[in-house]
N, C-alpha and C positions, 0 to 999 in steps of 0.2 A: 152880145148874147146870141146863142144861136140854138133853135130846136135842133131835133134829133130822134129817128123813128124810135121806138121801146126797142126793137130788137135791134139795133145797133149801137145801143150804149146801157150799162147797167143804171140799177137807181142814182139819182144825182145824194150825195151826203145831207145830212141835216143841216148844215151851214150854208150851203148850196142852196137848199131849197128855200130857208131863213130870207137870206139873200135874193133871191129873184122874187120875193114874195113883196119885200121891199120897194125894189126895183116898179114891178108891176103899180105899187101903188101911187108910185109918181109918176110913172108915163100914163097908166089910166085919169090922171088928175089934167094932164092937157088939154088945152085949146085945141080945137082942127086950127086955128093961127098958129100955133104954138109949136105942132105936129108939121105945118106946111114950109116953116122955117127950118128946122131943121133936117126935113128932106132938103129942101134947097138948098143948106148950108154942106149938104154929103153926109151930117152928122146920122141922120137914120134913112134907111132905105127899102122904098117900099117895094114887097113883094108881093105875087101872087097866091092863091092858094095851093096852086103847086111847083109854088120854091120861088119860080122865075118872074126876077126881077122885072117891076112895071116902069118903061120906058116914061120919063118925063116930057 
């Protein structure tokens, strides 16, 4: 998954939006355990508010 300013990409599709809505409601459902694993594992990775990846 990845954001994207409004003026560099048009609206995302209905299925698209379907989909991350999804998405969203499982990672909001994590543990910070849960969350702390899979930064460690590479599988997600945390960034800052402006874009740049937070050093571990």
């Amino acid at each position: 998954m990845f954001g994207f300013p409004k003026s560099g990409q048009d609206n995302i599709r209905d299925d698209e939006e379907e989909q991350l809505k999804r998405a969203a409601r499982v990672i909001l459902a994590f543990s910070d355990e849960q969350i702390d694993q899979l930064v460690a594992s590479g599988q997600f990775e945390e960034v800052s508010q402006d874009g740049e990846k937070v050093p571990q």
